[in-house]
N, C-alpha and C positions, 0 to 999 in steps of 0.2 A: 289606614294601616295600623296604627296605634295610637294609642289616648297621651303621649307624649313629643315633643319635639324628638324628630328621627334627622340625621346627616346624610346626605345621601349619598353615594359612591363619587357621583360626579365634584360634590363637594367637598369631599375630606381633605382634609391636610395633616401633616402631623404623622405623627402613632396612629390616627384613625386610619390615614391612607395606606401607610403600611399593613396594618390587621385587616384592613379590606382588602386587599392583596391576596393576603393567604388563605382567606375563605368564598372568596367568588368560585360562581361558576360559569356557567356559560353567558357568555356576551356582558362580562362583570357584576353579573346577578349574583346579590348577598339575601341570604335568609332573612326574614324581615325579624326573626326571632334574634339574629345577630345583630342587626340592624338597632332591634332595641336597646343596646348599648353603646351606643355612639356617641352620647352626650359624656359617658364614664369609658372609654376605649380599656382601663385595666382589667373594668367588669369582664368587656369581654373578652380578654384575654384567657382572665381567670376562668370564662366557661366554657370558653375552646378547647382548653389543656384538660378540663376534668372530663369533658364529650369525648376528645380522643384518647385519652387513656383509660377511662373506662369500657365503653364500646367500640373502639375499632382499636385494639391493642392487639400485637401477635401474643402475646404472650395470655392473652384469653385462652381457655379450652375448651369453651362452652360454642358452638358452632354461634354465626353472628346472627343470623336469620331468627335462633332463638331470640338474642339478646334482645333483635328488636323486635321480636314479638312480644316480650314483657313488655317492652316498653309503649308498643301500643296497648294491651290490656292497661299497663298502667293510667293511659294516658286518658284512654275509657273510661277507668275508672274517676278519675279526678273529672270528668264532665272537658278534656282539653283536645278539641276538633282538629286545632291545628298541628298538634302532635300526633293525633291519629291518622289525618293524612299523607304528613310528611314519612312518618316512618312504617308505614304500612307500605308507601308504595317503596320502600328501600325496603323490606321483609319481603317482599313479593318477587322483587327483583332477583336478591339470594336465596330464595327456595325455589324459583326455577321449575315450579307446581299451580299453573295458575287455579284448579280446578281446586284444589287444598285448601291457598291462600285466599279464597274468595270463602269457601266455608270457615274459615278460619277467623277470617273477618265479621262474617254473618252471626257467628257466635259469640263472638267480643262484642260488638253492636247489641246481642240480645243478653249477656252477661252470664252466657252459661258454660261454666269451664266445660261438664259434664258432655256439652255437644262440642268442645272444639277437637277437632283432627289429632289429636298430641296421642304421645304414650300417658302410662300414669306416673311416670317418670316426671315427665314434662308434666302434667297435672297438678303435680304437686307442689309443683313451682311458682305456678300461676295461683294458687290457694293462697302461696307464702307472700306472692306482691300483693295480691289485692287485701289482703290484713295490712301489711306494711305501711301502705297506703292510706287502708280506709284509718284504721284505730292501733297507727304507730304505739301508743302506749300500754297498749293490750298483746303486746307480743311478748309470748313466754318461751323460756329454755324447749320445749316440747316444740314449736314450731321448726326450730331448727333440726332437732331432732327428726320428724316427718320427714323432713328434706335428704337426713344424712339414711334415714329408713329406704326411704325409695330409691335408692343408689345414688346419691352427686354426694361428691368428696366435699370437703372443706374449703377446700381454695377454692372449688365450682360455688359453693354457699354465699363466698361473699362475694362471686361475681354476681351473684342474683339479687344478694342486697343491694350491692352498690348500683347496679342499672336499675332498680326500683327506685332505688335514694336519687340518685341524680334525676329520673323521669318526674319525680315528687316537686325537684325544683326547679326544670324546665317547664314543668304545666305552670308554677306559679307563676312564673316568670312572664306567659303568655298571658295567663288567664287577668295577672294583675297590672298588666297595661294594657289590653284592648289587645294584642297583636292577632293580626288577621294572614292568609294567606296569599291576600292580593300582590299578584305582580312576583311571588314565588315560584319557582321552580319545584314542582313538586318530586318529593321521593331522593335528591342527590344526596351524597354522602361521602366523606373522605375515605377513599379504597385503599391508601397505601398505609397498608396497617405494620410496614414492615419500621418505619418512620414516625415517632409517635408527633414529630414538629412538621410536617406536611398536612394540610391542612386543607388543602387545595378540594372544591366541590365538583371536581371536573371530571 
């Protein structure tokens, strides 16, 4: 499951036992991506709180299906399998279009924004992560600009950043300890976006 000592649910005690608490899902299955924090339980504290405030916050405007559609392209991009499964099948879920979300997928798999199902709204979005992503240091004033051209406001702007930014640091996270999807729950995700401290995978 990972190239690190992991705690297991059954084992925790502590603060650990608590934070496995809030993010189990069904039959106390924890994401083995949370799971790679159990040795530092703050860690994962701290990357529960920026997951749910970032992408499942009410006070987003950006529909959530989007959000995690960047973040799977993102996650594509970065070469990170286990974030493309995980939250593709929670993008699939909220768009509620399986014939879409399977082209959708198809073209992320093949890297071609050009062929994915979006507006050029949404195209343009998908331009701004995978730069973000590939050659964060090569992003100029004009990218944001393309963004605020093809119609999303500012506030929508930095929601796009920020679910790129935070995808940027959940693939590392994966990619630089081994974490695998074994024995995961594929696709769950915290629905009660009305609570940003619920947490709950259920």
């Amino acid at each position: 499951m990972a190239w690190i000592k992991t705690v297991p649910f059954e084992a925790a005690t502590g603060k650990l036992k608590q934070l496995y608490a809030r993010v189990t899902g069904p039959d106390n299955n924890v994401d083995n991506i949370m799971m790679m924090h159990s040795l530092r339980p703050h860690t994962m504290e701290a990357h529960m709180a920026v997951y749910k405030y970032i992408l499942h916050h009410s006070a987003n405007t950006i529909p959530k299906w989007f959000l995690e559609a960047i973040g799977v392209w993102v996650s594509q991009t970065n070469g990170c399998g286990y974030c493309v499964d995980h939250h593709f099948a929670g993008m699939k879920r909220l768009l509620a279009d399986d014939p879409r979300s399977d082209a959708l997928r198809a073209a992320i798999g093949a890297g071609d924004i050009d062929a994915m199902p979006l507006d050029a709204r949404e195209k343009t979005a998908m331009h701004y992560a995978q730069k973000l992503a590939e050659t964060p240091a090569g992003m100029v004033e004009a990218d944001v600009q393309a963004l605020r051209a093809a119609g999303w406001e500012d506030g929508e702007i930095l929601e796009i950043n920020q679910v790129t930014a935070y995808f940027c640091y959940a693939n590392r996270t994966v990619l630089g300890l081994g974490c695998s999807t074994d024995g995961d729950v594929i696709g769950l995700s915290p629905n009660n976006n009305a609570d940003p401290d619920d947490w709950n995978h259920r």
